[in-house]
C-alpha positions as CSV (number, residue, x, y, z in Angstrom):
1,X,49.9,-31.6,-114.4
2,X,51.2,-30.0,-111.1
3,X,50.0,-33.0,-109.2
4,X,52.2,-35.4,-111.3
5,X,55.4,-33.1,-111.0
6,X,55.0,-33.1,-106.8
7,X,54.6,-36.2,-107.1
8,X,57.9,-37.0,-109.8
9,X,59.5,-34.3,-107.2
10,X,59.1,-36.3,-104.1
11,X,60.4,-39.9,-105.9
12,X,63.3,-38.0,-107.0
13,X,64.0,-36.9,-103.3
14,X,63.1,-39.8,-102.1
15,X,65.0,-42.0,-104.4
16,X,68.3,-39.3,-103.6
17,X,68.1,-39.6,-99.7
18,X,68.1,-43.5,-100.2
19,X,71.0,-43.1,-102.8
20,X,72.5,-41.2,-100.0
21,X,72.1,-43.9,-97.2
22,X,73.2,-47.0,-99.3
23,X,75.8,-45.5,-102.0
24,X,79.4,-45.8,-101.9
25,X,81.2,-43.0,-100.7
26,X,81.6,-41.1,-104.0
27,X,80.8,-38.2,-106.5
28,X,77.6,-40.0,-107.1
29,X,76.7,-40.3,-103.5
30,X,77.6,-36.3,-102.8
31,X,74.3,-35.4,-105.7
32,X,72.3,-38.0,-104.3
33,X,72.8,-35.7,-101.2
34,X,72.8,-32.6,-102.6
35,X,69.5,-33.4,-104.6
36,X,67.8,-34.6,-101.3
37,X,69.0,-31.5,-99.7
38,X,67.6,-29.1,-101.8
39,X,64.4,-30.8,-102.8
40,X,62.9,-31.5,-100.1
41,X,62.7,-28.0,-98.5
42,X,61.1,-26.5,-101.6
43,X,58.7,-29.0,-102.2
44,X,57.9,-28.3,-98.9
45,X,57.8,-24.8,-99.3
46,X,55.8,-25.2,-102.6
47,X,53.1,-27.4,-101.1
48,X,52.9,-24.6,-98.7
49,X,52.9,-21.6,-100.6
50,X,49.4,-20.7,-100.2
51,X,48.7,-21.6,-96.5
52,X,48.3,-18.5,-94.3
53,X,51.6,-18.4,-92.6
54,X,53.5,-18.4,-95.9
55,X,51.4,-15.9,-97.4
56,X,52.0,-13.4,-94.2
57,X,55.7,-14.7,-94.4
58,X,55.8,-13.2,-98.5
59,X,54.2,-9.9,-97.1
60,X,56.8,-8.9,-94.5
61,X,60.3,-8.9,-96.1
62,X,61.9,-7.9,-92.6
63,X,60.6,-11.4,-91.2
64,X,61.5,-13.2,-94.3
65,X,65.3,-11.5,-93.9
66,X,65.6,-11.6,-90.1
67,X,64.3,-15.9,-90.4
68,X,66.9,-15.9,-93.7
69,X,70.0,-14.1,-91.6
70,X,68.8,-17.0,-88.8
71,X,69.0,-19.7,-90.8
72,X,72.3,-18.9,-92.3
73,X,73.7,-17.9,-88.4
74,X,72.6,-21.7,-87.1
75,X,74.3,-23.2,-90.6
76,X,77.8,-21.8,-89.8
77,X,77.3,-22.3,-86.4
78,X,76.4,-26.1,-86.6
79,X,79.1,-25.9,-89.2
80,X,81.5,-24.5,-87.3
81,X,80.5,-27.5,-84.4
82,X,81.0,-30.6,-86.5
83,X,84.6,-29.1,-88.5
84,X,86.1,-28.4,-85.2
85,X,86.1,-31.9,-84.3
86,X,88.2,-32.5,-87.0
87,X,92.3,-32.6,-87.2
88,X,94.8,-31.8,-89.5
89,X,97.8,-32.6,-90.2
90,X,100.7,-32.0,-92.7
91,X,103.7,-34.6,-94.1
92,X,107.1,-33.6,-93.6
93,X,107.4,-31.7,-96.8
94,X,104.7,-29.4,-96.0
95,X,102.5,-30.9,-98.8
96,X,98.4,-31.1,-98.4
97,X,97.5,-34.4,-97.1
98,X,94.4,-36.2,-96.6
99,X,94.0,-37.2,-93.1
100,X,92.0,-40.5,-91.5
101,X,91.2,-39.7,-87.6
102,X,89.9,-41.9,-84.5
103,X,89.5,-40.8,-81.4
104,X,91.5,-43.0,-78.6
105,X,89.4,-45.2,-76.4
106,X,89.9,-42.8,-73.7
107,X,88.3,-39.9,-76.3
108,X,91.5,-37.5,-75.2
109,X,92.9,-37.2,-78.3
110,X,92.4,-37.8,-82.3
111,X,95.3,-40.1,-84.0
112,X,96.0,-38.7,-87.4
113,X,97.3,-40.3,-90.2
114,X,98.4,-38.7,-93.7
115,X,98.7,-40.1,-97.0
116,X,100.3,-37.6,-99.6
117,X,97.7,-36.1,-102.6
118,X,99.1,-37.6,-105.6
């Protein structure tokens, strides 16, 4: 029975990484992300569970928090990288807007363009 659910786990990743490449932009698209996202690292990590390196992994918590506080410092930091490259920009009545950007051809500057949030 464990078999068949690795194997219903990795269809169901697979089939949300494809849902991911050739959905619309959407709330559906977003889960078939999301579900990607997380199952692939723990089926992964449970087809693993009982090799050696995993095993001395469970043993020492202050490798298991030191690679967990890593982890989380390269998330922010990457991030960090990709939102920075975004730009922001407000209508004249200080409302939120959504914003569209391009870079120029030159890649000097980002052209923004706002459309009120109804």
């Amino acid at each position: 029975m464990s078999d068949f659910f690795a194997g219903l786990g990795v269809l169901v990743a697979a089939a949300g990484a494809a849902g991911a490449i050739l959905l619309p932009t959407g709330r559906l698209r977003s889960l078939a992300m999301l579900t990607a996202l997380v199952l692939f690292p723990l089926l992964i990590l449970g087809d693993q569970w009982h090799s050696h390196q995993i095993v001395d992994l469970r043993h020492s918590t202050g490798r298991l928090v030191a690679l967990g506080l890593v982890g989380l410092a390269v998330t922010a930091a990457l991030a960090y990288a990709f939102s920075a490259g975004r730009c922001s920009c407000r209508s004249r009545l200080s409302r939120r807007c959504r914003f569209g950007c391009r870079s120029t051809p030159a890649a000097t500057q980002q052209i923004c363009s706002c459309r009120s949030i109804s």
